[in-house]
One Martini backbone bead per residue (centre of mass of N, CA, C, O) as a GRO file, in nm:
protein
  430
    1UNK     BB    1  -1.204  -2.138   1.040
    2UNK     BB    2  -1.057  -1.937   1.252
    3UNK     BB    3  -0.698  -1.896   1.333
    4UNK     BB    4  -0.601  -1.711   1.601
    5UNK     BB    5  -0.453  -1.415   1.729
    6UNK     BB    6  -0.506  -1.173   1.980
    7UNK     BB    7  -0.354  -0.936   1.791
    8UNK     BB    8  -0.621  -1.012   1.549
    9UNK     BB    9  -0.941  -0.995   1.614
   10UNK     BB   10  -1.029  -0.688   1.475
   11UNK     BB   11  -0.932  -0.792   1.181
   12UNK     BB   12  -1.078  -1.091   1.181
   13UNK     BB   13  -1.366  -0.987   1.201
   14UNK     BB   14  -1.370  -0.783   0.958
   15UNK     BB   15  -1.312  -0.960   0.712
   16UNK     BB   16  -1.533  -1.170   0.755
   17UNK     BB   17  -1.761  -0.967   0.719
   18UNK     BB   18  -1.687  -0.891   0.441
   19UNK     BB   19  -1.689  -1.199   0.362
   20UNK     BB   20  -1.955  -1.311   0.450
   21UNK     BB   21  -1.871  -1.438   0.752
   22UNK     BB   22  -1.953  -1.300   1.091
   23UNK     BB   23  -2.000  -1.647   1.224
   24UNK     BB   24  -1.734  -1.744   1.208
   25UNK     BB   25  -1.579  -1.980   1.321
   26UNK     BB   26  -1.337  -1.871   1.674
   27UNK     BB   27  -0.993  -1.929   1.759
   28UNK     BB   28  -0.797  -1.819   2.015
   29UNK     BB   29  -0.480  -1.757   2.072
   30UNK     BB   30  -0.174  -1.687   2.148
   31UNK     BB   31   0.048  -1.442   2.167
   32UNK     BB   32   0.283  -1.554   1.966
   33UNK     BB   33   0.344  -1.753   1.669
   34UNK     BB   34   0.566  -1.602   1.508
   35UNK     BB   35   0.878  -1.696   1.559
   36UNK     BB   36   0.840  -1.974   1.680
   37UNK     BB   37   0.830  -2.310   1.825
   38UNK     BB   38   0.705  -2.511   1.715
   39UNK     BB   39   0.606  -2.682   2.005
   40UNK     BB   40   0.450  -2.403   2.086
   41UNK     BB   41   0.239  -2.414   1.887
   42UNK     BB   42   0.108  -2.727   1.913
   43UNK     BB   43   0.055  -2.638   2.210
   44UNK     BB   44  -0.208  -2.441   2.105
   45UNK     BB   45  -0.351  -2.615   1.966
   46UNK     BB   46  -0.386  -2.886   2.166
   47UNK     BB   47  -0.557  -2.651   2.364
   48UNK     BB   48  -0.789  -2.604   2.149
   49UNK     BB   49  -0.912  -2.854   2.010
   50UNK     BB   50  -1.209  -2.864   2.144
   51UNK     BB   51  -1.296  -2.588   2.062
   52UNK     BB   52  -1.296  -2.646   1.763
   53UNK     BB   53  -1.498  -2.892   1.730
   54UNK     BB   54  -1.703  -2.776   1.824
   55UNK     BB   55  -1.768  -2.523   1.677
   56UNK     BB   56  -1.726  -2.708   1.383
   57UNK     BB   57  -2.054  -2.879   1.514
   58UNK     BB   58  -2.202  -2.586   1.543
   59UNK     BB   59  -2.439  -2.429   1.454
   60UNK     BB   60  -2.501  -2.130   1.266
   61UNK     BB   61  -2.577  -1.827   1.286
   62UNK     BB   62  -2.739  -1.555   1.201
   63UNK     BB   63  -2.661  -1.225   1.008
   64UNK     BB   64  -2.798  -0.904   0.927
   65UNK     BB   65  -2.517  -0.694   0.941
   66UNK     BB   66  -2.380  -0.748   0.677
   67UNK     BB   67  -2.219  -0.543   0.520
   68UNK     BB   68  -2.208  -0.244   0.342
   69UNK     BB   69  -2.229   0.066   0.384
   70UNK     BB   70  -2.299   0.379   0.310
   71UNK     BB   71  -2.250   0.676   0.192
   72UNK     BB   72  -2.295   0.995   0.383
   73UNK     BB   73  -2.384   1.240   0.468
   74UNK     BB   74  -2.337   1.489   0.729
   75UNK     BB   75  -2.362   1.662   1.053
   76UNK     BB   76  -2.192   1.947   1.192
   77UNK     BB   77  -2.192   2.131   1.470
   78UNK     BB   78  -2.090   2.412   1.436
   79UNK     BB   79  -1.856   2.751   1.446
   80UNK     BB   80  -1.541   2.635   1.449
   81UNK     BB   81  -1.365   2.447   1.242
   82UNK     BB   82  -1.067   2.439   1.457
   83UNK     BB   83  -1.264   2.311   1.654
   84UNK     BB   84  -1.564   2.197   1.701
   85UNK     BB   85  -1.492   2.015   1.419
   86UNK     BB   86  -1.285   1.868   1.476
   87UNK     BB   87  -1.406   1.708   1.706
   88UNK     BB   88  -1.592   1.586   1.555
   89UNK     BB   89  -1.411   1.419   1.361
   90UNK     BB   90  -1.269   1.251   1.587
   91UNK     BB   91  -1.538   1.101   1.680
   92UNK     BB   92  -1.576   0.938   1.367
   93UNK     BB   93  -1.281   0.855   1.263
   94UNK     BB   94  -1.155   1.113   1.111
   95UNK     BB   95  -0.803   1.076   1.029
   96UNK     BB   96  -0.438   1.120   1.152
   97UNK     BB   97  -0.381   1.370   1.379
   98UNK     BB   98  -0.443   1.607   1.210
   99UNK     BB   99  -0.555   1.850   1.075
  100UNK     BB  100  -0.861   1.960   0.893
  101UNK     BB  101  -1.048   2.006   0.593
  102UNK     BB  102  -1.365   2.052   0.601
  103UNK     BB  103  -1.608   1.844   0.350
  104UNK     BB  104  -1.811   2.034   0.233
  105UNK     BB  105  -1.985   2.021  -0.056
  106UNK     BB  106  -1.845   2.264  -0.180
  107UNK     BB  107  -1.519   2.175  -0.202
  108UNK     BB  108  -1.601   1.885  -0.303
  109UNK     BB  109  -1.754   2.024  -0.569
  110UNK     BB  110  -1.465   2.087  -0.670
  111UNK     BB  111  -1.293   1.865  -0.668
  112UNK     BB  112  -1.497   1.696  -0.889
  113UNK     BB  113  -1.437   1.928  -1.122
  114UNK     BB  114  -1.105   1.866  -1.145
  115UNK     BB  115  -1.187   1.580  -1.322
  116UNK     BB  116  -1.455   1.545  -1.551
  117UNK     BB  117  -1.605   1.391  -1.336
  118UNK     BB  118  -1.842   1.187  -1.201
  119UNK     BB  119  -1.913   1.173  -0.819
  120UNK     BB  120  -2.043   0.849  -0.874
  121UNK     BB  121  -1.789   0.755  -0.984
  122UNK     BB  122  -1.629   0.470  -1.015
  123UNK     BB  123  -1.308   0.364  -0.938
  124UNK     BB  124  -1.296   0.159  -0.641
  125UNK     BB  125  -1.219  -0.095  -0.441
  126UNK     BB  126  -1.095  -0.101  -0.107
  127UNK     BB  127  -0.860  -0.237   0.057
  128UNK     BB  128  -1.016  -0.474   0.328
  129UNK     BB  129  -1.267  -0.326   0.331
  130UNK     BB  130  -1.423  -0.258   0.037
  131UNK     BB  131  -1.447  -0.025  -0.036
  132UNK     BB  132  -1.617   0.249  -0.263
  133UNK     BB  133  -1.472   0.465  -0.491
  134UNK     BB  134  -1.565   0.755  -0.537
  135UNK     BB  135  -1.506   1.057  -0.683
  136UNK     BB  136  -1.659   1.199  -0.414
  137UNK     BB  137  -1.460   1.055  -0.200
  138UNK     BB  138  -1.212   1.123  -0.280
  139UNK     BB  139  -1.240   1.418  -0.260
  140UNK     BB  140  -1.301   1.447   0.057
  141UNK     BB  141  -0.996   1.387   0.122
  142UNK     BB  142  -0.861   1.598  -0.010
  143UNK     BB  143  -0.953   1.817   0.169
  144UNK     BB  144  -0.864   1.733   0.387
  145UNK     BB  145  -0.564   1.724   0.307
  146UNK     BB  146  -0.545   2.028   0.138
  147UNK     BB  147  -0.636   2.007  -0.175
  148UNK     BB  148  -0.649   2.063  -0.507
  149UNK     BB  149  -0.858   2.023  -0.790
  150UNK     BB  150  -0.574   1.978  -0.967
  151UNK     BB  151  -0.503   1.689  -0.837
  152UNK     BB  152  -0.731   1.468  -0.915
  153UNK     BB  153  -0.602   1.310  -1.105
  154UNK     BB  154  -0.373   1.191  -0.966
  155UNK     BB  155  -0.561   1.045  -0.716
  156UNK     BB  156  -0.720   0.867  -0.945
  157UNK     BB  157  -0.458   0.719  -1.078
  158UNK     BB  158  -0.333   0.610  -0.779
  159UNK     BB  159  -0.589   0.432  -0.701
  160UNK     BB  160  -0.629   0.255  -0.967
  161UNK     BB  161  -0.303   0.125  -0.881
  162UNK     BB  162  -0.346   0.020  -0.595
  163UNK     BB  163  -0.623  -0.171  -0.713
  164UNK     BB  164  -0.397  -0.369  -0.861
  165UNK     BB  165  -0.344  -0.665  -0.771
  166UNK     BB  166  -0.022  -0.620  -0.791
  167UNK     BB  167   0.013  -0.480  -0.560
  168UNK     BB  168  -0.138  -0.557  -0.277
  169UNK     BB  169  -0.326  -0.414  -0.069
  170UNK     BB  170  -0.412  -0.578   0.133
  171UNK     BB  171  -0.152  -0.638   0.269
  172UNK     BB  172  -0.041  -0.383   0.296
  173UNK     BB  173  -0.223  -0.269   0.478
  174UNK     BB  174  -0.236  -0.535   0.736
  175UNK     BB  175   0.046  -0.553   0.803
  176UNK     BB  176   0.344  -0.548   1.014
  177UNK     BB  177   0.477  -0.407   0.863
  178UNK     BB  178   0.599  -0.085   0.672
  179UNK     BB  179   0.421  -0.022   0.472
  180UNK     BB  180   0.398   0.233   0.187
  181UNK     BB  181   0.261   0.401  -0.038
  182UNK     BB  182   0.455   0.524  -0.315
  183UNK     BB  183   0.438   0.846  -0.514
  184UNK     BB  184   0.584   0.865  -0.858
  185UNK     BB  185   0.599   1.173  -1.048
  186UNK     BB  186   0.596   1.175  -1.419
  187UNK     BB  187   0.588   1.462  -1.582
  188UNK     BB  188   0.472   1.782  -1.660
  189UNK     BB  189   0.304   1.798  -1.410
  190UNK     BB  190   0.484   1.814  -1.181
  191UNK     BB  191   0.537   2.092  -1.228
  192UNK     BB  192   0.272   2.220  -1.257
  193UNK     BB  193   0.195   2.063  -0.943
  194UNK     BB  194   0.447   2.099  -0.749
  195UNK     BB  195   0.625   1.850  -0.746
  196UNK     BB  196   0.889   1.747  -0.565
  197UNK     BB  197   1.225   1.638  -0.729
  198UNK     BB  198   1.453   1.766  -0.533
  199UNK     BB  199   1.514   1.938  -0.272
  200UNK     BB  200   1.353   1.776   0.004
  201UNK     BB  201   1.147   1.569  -0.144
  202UNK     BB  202   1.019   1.427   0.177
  203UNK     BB  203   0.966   1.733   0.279
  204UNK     BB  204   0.881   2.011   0.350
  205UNK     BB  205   0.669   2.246   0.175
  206UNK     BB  206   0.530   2.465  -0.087
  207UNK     BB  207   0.433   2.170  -0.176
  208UNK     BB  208   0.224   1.909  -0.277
  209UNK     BB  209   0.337   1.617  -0.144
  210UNK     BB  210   0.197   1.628   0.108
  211UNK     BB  211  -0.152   1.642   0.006
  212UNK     BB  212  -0.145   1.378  -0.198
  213UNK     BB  213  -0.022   1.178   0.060
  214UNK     BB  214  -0.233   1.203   0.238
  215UNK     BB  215  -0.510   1.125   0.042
  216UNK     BB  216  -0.443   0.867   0.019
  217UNK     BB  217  -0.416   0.799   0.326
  218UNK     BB  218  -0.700   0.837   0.403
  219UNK     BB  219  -0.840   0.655   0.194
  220UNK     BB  220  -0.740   0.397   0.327
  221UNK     BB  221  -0.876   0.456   0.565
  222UNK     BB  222  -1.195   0.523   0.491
  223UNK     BB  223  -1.219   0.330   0.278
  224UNK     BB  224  -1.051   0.068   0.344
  225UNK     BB  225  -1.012   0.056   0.675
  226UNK     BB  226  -0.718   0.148   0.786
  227UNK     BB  227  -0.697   0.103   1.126
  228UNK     BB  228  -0.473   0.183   1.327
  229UNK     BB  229  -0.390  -0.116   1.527
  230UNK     BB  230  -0.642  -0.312   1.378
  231UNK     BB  231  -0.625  -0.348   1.054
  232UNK     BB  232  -0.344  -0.188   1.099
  233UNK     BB  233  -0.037  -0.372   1.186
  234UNK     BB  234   0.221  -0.198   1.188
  235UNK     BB  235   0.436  -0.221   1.453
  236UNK     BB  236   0.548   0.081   1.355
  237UNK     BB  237   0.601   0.219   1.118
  238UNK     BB  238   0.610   0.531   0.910
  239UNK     BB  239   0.599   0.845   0.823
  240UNK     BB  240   0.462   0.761   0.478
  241UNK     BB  241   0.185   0.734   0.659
  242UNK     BB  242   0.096   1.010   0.578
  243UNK     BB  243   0.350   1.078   0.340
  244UNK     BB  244   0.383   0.964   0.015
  245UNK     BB  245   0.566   1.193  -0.218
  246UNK     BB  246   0.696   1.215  -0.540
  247UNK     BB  247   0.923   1.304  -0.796
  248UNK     BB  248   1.061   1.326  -1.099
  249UNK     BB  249   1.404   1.409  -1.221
  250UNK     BB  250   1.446   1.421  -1.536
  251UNK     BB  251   1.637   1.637  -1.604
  252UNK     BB  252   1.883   1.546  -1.439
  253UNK     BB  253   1.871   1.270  -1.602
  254UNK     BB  254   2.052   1.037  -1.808
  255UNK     BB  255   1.803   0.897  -1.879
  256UNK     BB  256   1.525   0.740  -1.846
  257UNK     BB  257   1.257   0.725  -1.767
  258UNK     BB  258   1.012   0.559  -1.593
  259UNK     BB  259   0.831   0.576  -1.795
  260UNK     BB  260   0.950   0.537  -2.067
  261UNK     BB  261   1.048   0.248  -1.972
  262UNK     BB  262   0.682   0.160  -1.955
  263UNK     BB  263   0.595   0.333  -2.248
  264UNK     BB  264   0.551   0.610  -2.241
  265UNK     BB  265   0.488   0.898  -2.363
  266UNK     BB  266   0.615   1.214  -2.306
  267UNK     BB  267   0.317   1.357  -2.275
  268UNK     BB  268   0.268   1.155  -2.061
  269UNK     BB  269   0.141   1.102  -1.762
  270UNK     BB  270   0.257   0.994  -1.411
  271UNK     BB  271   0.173   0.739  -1.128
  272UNK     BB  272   0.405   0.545  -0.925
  273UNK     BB  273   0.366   0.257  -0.708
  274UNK     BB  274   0.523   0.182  -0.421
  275UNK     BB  275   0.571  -0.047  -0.123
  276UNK     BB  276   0.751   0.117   0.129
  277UNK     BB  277   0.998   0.200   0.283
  278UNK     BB  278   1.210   0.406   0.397
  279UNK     BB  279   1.453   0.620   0.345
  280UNK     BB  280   1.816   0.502   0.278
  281UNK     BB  281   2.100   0.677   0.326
  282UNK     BB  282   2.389   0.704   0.069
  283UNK     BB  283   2.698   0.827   0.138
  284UNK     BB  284   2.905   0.955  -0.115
  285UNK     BB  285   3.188   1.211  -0.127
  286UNK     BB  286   3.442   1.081  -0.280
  287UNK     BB  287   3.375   0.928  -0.514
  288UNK     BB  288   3.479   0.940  -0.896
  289UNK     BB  289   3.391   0.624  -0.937
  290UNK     BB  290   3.196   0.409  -1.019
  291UNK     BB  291   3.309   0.153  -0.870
  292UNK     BB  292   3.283   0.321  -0.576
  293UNK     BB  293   2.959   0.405  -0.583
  294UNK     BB  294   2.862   0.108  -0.609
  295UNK     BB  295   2.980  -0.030  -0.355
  296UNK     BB  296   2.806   0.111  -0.201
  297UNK     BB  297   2.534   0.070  -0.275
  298UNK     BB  298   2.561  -0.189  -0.226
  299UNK     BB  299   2.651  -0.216   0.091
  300UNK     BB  300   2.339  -0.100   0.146
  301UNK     BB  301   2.159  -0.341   0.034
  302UNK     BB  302   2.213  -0.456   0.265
  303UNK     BB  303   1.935  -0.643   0.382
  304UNK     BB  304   1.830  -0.907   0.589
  305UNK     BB  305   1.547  -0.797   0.669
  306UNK     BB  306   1.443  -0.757   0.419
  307UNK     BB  307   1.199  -0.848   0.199
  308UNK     BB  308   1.364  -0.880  -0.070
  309UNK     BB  309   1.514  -1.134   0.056
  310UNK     BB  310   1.244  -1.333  -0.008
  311UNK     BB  311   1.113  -1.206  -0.225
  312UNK     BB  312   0.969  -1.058  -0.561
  313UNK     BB  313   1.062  -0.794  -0.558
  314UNK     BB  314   1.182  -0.427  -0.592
  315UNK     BB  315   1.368  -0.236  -0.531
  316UNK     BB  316   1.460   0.110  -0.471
  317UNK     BB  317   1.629   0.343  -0.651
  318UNK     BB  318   1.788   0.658  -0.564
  319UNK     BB  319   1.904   0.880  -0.742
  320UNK     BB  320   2.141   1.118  -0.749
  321UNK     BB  321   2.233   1.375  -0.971
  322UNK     BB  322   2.528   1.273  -0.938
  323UNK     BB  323   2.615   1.005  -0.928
  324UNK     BB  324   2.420   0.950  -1.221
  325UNK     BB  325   2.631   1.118  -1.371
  326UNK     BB  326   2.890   0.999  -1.340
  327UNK     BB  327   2.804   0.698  -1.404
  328UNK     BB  328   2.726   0.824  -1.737
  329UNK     BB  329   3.001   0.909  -1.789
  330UNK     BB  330   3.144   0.611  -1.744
  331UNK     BB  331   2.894   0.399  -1.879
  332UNK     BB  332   2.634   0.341  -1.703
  333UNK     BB  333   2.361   0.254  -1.738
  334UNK     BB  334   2.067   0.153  -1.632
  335UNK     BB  335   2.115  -0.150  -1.646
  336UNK     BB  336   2.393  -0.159  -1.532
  337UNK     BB  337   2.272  -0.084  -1.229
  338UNK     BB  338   2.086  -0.333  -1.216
  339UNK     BB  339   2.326  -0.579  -1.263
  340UNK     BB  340   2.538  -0.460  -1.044
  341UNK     BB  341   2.339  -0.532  -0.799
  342UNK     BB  342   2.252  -0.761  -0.837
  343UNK     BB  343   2.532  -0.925  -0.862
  344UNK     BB  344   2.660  -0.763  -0.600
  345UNK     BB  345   2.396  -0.760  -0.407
  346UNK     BB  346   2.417  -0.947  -0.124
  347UNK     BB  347   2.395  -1.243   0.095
  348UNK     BB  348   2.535  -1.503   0.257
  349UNK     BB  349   2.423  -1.814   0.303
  350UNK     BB  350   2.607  -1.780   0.594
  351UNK     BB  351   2.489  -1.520   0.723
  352UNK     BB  352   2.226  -1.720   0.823
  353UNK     BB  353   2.106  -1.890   1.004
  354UNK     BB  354   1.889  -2.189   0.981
  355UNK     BB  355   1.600  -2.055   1.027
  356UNK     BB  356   1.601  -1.852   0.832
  357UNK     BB  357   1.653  -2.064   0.609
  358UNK     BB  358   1.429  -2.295   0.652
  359UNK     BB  359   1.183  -2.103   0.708
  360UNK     BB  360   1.236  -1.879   0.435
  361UNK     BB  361   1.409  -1.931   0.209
  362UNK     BB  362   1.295  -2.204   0.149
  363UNK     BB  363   0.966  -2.148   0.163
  364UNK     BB  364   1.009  -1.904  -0.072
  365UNK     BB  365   1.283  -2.105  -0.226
  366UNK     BB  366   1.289  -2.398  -0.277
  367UNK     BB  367   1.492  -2.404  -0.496
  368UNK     BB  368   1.738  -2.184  -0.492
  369UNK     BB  369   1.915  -2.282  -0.208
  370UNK     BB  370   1.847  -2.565  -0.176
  371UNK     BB  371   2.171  -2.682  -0.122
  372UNK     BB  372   2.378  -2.469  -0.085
  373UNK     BB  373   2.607  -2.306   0.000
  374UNK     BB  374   2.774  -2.035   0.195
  375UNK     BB  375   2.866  -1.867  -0.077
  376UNK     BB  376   2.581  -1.782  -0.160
  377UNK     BB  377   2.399  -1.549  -0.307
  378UNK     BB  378   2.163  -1.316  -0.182
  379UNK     BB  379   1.917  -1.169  -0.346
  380UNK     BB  380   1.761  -0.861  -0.358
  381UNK     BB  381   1.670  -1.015  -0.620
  382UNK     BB  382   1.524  -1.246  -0.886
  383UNK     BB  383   1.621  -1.016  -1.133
  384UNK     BB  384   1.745  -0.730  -1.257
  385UNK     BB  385   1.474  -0.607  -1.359
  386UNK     BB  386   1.364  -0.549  -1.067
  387UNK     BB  387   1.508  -0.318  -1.030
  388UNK     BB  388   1.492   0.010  -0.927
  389UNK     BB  389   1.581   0.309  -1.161
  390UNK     BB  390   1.616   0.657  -1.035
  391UNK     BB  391   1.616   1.031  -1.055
  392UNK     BB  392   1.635   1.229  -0.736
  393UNK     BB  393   1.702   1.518  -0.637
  394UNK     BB  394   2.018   1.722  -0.534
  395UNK     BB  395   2.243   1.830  -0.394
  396UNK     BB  396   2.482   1.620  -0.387
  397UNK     BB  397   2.624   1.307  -0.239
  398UNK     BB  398   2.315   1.154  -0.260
  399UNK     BB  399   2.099   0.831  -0.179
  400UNK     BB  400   1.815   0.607  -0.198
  401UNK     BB  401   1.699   0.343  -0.012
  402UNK     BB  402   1.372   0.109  -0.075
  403UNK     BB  403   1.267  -0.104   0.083
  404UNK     BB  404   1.017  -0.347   0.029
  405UNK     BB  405   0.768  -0.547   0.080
  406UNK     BB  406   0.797  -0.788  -0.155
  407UNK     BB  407   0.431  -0.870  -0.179
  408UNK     BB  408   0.461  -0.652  -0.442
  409UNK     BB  409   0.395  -0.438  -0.734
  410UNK     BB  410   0.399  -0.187  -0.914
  411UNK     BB  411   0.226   0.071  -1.084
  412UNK     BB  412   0.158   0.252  -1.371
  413UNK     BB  413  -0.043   0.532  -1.426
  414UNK     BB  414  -0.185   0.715  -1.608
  415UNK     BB  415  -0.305   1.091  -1.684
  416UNK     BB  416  -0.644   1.078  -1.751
  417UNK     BB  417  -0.919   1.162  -1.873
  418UNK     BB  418  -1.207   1.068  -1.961
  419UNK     BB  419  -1.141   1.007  -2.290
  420UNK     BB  420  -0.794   0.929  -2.270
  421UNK     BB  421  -0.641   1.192  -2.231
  422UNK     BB  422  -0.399   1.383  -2.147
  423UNK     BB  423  -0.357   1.620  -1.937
  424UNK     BB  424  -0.184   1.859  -1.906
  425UNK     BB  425  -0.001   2.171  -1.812
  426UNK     BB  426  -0.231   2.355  -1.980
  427UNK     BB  427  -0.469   2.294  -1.858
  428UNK     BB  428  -0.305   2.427  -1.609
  429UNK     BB  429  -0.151   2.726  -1.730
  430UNK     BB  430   0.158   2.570  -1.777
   0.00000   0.00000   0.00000
């Protein structure tokens, strides 16, 4: 039986009915539950009792509507693609709120021919909704977003990393919080394919990023079924959910890249997904001294509000290479960056609540809390190695922390071809 919230019901009945049970028995609570007074909870659960014992009693009819249905061409009639084919497809239910590129057969197969894949190859299924993605549905969304046919190994390596169980698709979709998936681009395709990794690299420009971000955005919606409001249930969300997408500045970096710490040869291009929530950025134009950058730094990644603070998640810096150029001069690998924020980022557990403390961080950290003083840091990591630090961006001394949706772990998948070996720069003629 689902006992839900009222500002959950068109979630919990789309997922029902996706998991074979179309006609589970539902009893509907007022919303809000979460963050109410235990006695408050009791008291919505206790008026609701009888109809629980009923429905819980009383034979389930059957429904043969249940199950996915098959994706198909569409007719759109219309004469000018720029309005009334644009209205065709936002009565189908297609889009973010922007234009699009209508996806025409043409555009679809040449989209398709970009990746070296047959059409019908299955990429894999995407949560909530457990559509099926096809490379042919991949492609269809790449074209509305704007994207050409050499994007295409990228956006089906980013959706086969969302859909690896440890990423936690299913969460990310459905949550209130506000994450959404950041594609990490590392290695020589970025430079060939314009993914930008250096100055305003999160904001417009006449690079690949916002197309390529779009296109995910799209595939969540159109494949997964995380229909904003509905399904996607993100109290604000940000601006992240139309496009979030960036390239790793590795020229710029004094250290190994993303990709070479996860094991990567040179020559592999990847693409790293990480949950996360909108860039805070970090400004110090002062500290000359590493430990000055690093007390900044950490006194950023301060947030008490942050799931990194409750989950096992990964907190992500995005260091400018000014910053890490600084602190490599003076002495501090990419180790010591994430040993060094681990140890000194976190808040005393005497700056929460009581309810805080016991509702989140013992429910979720049973033995690490429970009992301890009120001066132990609460970290915003659960060891060392969980810090993620990489470098990107141009001039300036500005850093970005990115705190993760928390119960979700990021997943780098190679670029490679259809025979397994990788994408190259030469390959698109760069």
């Amino acid at each position: 039986m689902l006992l839900i919230s009222n500002s959950f019901i068109p979630l919990a009945r789309n997922q029902a009915k996706i998991l074979g049970m179309p006609n589970v028995p539902t009893v509907i609570l007022t919303h809000p539950i979460g963050g109410t007074p235990i006695d408050s909870v009791i008291a919505k659960v206790e008026a609701a009792l009888p109809e629980m014992i009923e429905k819980l009693t009383t034979q389930l009819p059957s429904d043969p509507s249940a199950g996915q249905s098959a994706s198909a061409w569409v007719d759109i009639n219309g004469t000018d693609e720029w309005s009334d084919v644009q209205a065709e497809m936002s009565v189908l239910g297609w889009g973010d709120g922007l234009p699009l590129v209508p996806p025409t057969q043409a555009r679809v197969a040449a989209m398709v021919a970009g990746t070296g894949l047959p059409g019908d190859r299955i990429v894999g299924t995407v949560a909530p909704g457990m559509g099926v993605a096809t490379v042919e549905l991949v492609a269809a969304n790449a074209v509305m977003a704007g994207c050409k046919p050499e994007h295409m190994p990228v956006l089906v390596a980013a959706l086969e990393a969302l859909i690896e169980p440890q990423f936690n698709l299913y969460g990310c979709q459905a949550t209130t919080h506000c994450v959404a998936p950041l594609l990490i681009v590392s290695g020589p395709l970025a430079k060939a394919l314009n993914i930008n990794s250096g100055s305003g690299m999160f904001g417009p420009g006449p690079w690949a990023n916002g197309v390529i971000g779009r296109a995910i955005r799209l595939m969540l919606m159109h494949i997964g079924g995380a229909t904003p409001g509905i399904i996607d249930k993100a109290t604000m969300g940000h601006p992240g959910k139309f496009s979030f997408c960036i390239a790793e500045n590795e020229d710029a970096s004094p250290w190994a890249s993303l990709r070479a710490e996860r094991g990567f040869d040179p020559e592999v291009s990847t693409v790293t997904v990480v949950g996360g929530e909108a860039p805070h950025n970090i400004n110090d134009h002062e500290s000359t001294l590493a430990g000055g950058i690093m007390t900044m730094i950490c006194n950023s990644m301060n947030k008490m509000g942050a799931n990194n603070i409750y989950y096992k998640g990964e907190p992500l810096l995005i260091l400018g290479p000014e910053h890490a150029q600084i602190l490599a001069d003076q002495g501090f690998s990419k180790d010591d960056v994430k040993r060094y924020i681990y140890e000194n980022a976190g808040i005393p557990l005497g700056n929460f609540a009581t309810e805080q403390v016991e509702r989140r961080l013992w429910r979720m950290m049973p033995t690490r809390y429970r009992g301890a003083t009120a001066n132990v840091r609460v970290t915003i990591a659960q060891k060392y190695e969980d810090v993620m630090v990489m470098v990107a961006g141009g001039a300036g001394k500005h850093s970005m922390y990115i705190p993760t949706f928390g119960a979700t772990r990021s997943v780098t998948r190679a670029i490679l071809k259809a025979d397994g070996t990788p994408w190259l720069a030469s390959d698109f003629g760069k």
